[in-house]
C-alpha positions as CSV (number, residue, x, y, z in Angstrom):
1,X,50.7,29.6,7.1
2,X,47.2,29.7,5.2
3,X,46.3,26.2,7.0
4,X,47.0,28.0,10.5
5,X,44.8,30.8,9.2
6,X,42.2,28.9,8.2
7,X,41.6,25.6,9.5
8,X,40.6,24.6,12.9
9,X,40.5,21.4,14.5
10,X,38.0,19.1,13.0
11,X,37.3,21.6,9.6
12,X,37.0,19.7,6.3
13,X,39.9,20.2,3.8
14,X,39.7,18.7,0.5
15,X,42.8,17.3,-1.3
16,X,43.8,15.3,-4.3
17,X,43.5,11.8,-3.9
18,X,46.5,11.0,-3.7
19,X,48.3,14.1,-2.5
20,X,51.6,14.9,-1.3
21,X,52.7,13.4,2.2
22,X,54.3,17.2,3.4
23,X,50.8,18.7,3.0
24,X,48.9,15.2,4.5
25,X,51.3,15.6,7.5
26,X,50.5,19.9,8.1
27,X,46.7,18.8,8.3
28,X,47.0,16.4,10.1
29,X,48.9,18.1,12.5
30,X,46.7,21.2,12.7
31,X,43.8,18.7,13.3
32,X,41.9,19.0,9.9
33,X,39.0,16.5,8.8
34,X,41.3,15.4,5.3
35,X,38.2,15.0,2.3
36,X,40.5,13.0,-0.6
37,X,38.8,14.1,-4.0
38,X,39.6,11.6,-6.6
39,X,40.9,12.3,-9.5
40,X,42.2,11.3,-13.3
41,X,44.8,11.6,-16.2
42,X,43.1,15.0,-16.9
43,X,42.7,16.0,-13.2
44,X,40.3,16.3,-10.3
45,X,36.9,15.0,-10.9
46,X,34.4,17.9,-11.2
47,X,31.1,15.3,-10.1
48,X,33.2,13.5,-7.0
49,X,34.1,17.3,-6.2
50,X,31.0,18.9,-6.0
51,X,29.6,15.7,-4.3
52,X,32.4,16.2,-1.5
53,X,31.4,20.2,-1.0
54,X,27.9,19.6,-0.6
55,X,28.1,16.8,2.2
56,X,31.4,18.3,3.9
57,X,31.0,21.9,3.6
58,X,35.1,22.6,3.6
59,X,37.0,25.6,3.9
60,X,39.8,25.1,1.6
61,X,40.7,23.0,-1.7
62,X,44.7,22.7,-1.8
63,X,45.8,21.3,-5.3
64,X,48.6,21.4,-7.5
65,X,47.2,21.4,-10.9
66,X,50.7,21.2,-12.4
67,X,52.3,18.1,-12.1
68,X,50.7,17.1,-8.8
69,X,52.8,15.2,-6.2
70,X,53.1,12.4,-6.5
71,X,51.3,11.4,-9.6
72,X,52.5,14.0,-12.0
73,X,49.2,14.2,-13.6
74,X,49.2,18.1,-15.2
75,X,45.6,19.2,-15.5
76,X,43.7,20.2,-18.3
77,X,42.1,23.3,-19.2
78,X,39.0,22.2,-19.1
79,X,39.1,20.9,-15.5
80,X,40.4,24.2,-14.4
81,X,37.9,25.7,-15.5
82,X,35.5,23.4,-14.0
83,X,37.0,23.0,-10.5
84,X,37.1,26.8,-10.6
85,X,33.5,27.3,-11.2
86,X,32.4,24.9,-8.7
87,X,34.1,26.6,-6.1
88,X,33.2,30.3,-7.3
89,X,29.4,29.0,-7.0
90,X,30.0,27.7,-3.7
91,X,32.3,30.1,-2.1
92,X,35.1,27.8,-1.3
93,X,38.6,29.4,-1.5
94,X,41.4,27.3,-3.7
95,X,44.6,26.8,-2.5
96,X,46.4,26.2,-6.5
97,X,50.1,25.0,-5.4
98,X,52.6,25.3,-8.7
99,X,55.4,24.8,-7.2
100,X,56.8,22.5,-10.2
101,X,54.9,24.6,-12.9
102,X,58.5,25.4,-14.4
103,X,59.6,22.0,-14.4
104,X,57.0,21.4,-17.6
105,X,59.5,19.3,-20.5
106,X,57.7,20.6,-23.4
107,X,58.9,23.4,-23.1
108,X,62.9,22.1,-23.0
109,X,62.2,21.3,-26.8
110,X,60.3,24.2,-27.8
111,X,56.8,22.5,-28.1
112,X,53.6,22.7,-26.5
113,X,51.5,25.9,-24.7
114,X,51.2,26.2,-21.0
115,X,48.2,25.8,-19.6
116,X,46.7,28.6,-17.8
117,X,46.8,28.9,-14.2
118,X,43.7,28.9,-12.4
119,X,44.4,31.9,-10.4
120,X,44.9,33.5,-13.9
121,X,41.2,32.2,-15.6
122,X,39.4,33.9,-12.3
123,X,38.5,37.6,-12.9
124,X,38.4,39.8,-10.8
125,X,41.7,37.3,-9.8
126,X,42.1,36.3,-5.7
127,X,39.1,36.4,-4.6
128,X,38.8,32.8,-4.8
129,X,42.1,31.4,-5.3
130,X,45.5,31.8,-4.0
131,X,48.0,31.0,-5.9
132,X,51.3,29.4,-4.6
133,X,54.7,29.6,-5.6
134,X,58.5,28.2,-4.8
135,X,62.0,28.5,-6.4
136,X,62.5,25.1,-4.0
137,X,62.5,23.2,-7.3
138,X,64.1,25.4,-9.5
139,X,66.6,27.3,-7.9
140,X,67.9,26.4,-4.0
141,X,66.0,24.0,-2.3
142,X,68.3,25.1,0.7
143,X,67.1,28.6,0.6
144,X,63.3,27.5,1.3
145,X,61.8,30.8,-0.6
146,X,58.6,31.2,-2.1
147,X,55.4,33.8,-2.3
148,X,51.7,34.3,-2.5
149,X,49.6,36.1,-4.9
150,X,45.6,36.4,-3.9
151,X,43.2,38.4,-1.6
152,X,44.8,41.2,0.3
153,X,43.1,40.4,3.2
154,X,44.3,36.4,3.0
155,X,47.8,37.6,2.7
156,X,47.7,40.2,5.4
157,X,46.0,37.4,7.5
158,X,49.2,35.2,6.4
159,X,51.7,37.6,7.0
160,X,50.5,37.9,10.9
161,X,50.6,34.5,11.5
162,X,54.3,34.3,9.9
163,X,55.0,37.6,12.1
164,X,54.2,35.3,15.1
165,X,55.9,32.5,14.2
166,X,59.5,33.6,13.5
167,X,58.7,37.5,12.7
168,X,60.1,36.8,8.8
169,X,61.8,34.2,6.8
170,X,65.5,35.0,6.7
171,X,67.1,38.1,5.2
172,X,70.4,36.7,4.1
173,X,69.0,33.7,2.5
174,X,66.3,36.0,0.3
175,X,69.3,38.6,-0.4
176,X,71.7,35.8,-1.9
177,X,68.1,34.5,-4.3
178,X,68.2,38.3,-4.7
179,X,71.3,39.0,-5.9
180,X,71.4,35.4,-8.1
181,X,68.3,36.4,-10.0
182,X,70.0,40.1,-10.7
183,X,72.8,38.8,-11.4
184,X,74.2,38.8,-15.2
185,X,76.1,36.2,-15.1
186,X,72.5,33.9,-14.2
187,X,69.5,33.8,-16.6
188,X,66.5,31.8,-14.7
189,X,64.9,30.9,-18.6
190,X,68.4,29.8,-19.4
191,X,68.7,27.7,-15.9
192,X,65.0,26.1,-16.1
193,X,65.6,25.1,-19.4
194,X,68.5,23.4,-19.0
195,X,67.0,22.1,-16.1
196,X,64.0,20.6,-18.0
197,X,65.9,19.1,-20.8
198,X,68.3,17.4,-18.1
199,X,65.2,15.6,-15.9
200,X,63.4,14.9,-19.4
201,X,66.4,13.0,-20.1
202,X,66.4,11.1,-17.0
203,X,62.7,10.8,-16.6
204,X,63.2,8.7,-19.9
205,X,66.0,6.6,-19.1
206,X,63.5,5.7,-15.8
207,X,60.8,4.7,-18.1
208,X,63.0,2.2,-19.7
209,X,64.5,1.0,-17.2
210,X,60.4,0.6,-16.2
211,X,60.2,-2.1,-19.7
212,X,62.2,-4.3,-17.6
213,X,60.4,-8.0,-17.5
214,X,60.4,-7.0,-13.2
215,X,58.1,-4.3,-13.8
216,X,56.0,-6.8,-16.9
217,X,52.6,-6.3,-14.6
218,X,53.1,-2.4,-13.4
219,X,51.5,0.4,-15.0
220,X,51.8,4.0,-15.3
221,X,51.7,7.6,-17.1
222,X,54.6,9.1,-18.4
223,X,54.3,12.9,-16.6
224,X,55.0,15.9,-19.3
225,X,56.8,17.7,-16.4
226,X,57.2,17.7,-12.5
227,X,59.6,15.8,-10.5
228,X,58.2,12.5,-10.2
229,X,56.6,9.1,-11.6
230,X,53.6,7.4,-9.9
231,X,53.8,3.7,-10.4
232,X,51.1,0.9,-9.8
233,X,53.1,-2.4,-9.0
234,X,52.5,-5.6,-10.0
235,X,49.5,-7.8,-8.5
236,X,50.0,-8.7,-5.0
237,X,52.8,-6.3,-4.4
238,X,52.8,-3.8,-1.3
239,X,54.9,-0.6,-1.6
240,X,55.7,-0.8,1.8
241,X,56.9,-4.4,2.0
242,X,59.0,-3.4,-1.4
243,X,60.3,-0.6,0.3
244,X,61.8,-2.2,3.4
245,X,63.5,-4.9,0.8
246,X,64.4,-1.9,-1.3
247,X,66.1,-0.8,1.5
248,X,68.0,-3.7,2.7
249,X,69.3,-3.3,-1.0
250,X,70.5,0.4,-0.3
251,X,67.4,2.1,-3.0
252,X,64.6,4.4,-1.8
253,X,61.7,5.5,-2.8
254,X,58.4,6.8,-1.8
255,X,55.1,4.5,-1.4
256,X,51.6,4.6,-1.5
257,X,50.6,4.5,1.7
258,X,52.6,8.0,2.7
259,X,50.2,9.6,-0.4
260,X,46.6,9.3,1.0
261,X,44.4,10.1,3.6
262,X,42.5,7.0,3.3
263,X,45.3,4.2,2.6
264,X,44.2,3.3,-0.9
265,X,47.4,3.6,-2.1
266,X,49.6,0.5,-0.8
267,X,50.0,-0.9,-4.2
268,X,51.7,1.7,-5.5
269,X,55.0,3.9,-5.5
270,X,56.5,7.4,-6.2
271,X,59.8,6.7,-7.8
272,X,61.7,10.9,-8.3
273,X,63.6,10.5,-10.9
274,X,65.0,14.6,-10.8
275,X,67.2,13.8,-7.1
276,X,69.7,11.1,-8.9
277,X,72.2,11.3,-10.9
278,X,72.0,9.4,-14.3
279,X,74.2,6.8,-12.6
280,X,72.6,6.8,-9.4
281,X,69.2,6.4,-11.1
282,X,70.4,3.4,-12.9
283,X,71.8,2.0,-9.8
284,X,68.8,2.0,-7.8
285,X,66.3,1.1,-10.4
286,X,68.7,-2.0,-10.6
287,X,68.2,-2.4,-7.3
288,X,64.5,-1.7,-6.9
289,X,64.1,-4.0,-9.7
290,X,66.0,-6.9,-7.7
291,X,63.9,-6.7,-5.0
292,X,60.6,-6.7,-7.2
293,X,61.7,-9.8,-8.8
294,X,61.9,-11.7,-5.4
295,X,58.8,-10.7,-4.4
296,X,57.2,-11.9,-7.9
297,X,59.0,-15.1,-7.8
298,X,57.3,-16.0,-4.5
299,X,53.8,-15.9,-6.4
């Protein structure tokens, strides 16, 4: 909805380099000029992002500082605080996505401290940053429910366009997430944490599965959180020729390519390790791991 507020044909949007494929595909479609801002383990680069406001002018920065799709990266303080500043001084409205904020596996042992949000550091809050939430990830993908907290007037602004499009989202489906979340007999703490400590269990049985001698050349960072691990494969290895032998093989998986606006990405892959089952996930690392190995023993 913000995007059809927003953005006209041919305006400069900056994203995370790389960035999920579902927001790469909604700018596309509404015609946006895609600016990739790299980034590292700690986050978006404050330099590369101011260099990218000052020749492109944008309207928007969309990020997901926690656990960004695809890479997982959770950002720090410091670069919040940062990104947050440069976009005060230049008047640039921030799109912060935490859509897998819960999903942080600290937490599932009782360690760590969550890291602010930035729509949380800026006083007076919303006026440059809309923050972005989802119980996709958490509760019922299915139910496709979520909300906005920012400027009055962006939300308003939202709320017509979403008034055009299909008047509202759908009654029933926000009275069942109603009645679920009021219910007694359903804690959310107690549901996300068991959550956590189930994908923290299986985000670790992916990473050894990862210390296989097929994956001897790949690198990666273990994510604190999120849904997902961003692997760079082996030299001379193409996620996209992977995935089609992957596939012949009956395992999936996301690559590269379907994570940037500028196709830097070919050489590596988004493996989710939250979707399978402990089983499955074995299964189709197995499998993933076959197909690796054939295309290694060719070089």
């Amino acid at each position: 909805m913000l995007v059809r507020v927003y953005v006209d044909p041919g305006d400069p949007v900056l994203v995370e380099n790389p960035t999920s494929p579902g927001l790469l595909q909604v700018l596309r479609l509404q015609g946006a000029l895609i600016v990739p801002v790299e980034g590292d383990q700690n986050g978006m680069l404050p330099e590369h992002l101011e260099a990218m406001i000052r020749q492109h002018k944008p309207k928007l920065l969309m990020a997901a500082p926690n656990f960004t799709n695809p890479t997982g990266v959770m950002w720090s303080l410091e670069r919040r605080k940062q990104v947050l500043e440069l976009c005060v001084q230049h008047g640039l409205l921030i799109v912060e996505d935490d859509s897998y904020g819960d999903l942080y596996f600290a937490d599932a042992k009782n360690q760590g401290t969550r890291i602010p949000s930035i729509f949380s550091l800026e006083e007076p809050q919303g006026k440059h940053v809309l923050y972005v939430g989802s119980f996709s990830k958490t509760v019922a993908p299915a139910l496709r429910t979520g909300w906005a907290a920012g400027n009055r007037r962006v939300i308003e602004m939202m709320t017509a366009v979403k008034q055009m499009a299909d008047w509202q989202s759908s009654m029933l489906n926000q009275r069942m997430l109603h009645n679920l979340l009021e219910s007694k007999h359903f804690q959310l703490e107690d549901h996300i944490g068991m959550l956590n400590r189930e994908y923290a269990t299986r985000l670790k049985l992916m990473v050894e599965l990862l210390k296989r001698s097929a994956w001897k050349d790949s690198t990666y960072a273990v994510p604190s959180g999120g849904m997902f691990l961003w692997v760079q494969l082996p030299p001379g290895l193409n996620g996209d020729a992977l995935l089609r032998a992957s596939l012949l093989k009956g395992a999936a998986f996301l690559p590269g390519s379907m994570c940037s606006a500028e196709d830097h990405t070919r050489e590596c892959i988004r493996l989710n390790f939250t979707h399978p089952g402990r089983d499955e996930l074995l299964l189709g690392m197995n499998l993933i791991s076959e197909a690796v190995l054939e295309f290694t023993a060719r070089n």
